[in-house]
C-alpha positions as CSV (number, residue, x, y, z in Angstrom):
1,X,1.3,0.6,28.3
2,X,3.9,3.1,28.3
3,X,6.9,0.6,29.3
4,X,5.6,-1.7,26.1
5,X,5.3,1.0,24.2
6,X,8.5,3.0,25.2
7,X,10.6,1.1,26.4
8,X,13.1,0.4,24.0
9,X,13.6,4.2,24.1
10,X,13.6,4.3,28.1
11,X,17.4,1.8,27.5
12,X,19.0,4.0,25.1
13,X,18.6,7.2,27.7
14,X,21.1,7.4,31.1
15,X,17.8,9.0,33.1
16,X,17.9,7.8,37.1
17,X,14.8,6.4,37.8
18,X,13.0,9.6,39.2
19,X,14.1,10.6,35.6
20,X,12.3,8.1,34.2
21,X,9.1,7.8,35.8
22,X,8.2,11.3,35.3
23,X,9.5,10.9,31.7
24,X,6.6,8.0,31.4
25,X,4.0,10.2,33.6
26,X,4.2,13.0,30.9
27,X,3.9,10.7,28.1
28,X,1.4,9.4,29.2
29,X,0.1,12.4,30.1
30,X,0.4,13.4,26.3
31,X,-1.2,10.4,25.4
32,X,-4.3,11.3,27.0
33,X,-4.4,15.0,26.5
34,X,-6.9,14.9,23.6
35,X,-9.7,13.3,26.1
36,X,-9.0,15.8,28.3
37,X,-9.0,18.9,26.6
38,X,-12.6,17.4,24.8
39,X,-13.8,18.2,28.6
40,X,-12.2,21.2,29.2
41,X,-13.2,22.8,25.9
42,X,-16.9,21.6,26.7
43,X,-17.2,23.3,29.7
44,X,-15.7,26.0,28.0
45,X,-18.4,26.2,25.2
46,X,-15.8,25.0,22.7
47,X,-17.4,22.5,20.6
48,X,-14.7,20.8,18.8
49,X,-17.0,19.9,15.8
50,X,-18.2,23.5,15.4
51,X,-14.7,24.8,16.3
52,X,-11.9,22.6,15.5
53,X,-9.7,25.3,15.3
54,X,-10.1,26.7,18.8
55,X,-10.0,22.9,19.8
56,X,-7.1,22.2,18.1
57,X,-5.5,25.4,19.9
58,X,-6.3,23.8,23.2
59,X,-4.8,20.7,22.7
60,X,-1.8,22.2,20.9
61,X,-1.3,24.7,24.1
62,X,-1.5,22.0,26.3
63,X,0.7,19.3,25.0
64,X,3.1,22.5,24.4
65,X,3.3,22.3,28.5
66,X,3.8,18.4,28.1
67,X,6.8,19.0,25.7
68,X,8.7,21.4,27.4
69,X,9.0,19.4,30.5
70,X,10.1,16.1,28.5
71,X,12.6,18.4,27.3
72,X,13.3,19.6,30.6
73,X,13.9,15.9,31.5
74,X,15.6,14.2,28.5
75,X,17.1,17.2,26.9
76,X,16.7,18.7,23.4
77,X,18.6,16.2,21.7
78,X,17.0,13.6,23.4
79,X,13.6,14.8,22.6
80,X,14.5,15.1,18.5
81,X,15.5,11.4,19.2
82,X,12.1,10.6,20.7
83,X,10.4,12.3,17.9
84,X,11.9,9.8,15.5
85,X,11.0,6.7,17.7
86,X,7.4,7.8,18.3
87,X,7.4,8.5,14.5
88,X,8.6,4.4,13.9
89,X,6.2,3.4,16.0
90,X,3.3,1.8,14.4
């Protein structure tokens, strides 16, 4: 799913191949962070219907970690460019 989804963006960028299949783990990674946290904050006692905002902090902390290493990979500039694709995408 990530190839079909990214990879039009994956041909623009000059990543080796290691580059690139950590750049897809992590977005895909991203992708599912939301399911994740929803466990994480239940076994916390965070109830994200109750407590969206300390939900929303959760997922916001974690996909924080997500970012920075996509950045780490691709580069800022890079990563503004992604922002724009992922916000083309339908």
């Amino acid at each position: 799913m990530i190839d079909s989804r990214y990879g039009a963006f994956f041909q623009k960028l000059t990543l080796s191949p290691e580059q690139t299949d950590r750049l897809a783990s992590l977005l895909a990674e991203r992708q599912t962070t939301r399911q994740e946290v929803l466990v994480v904050a239940r076994d916390q006692g965070v109830d994200h219907r109750t407590n969206p905002e300390a939900f929303r902090k959760l997922v916001n902390d974690v996909q924080k970690g997500l970012n920075a290493g996509i950045k780490a990979i691709i580069g800022d500039s890079a990563y503004a460019q992604l922002e724009t694709y992922e916000q083309s995408l339908p």
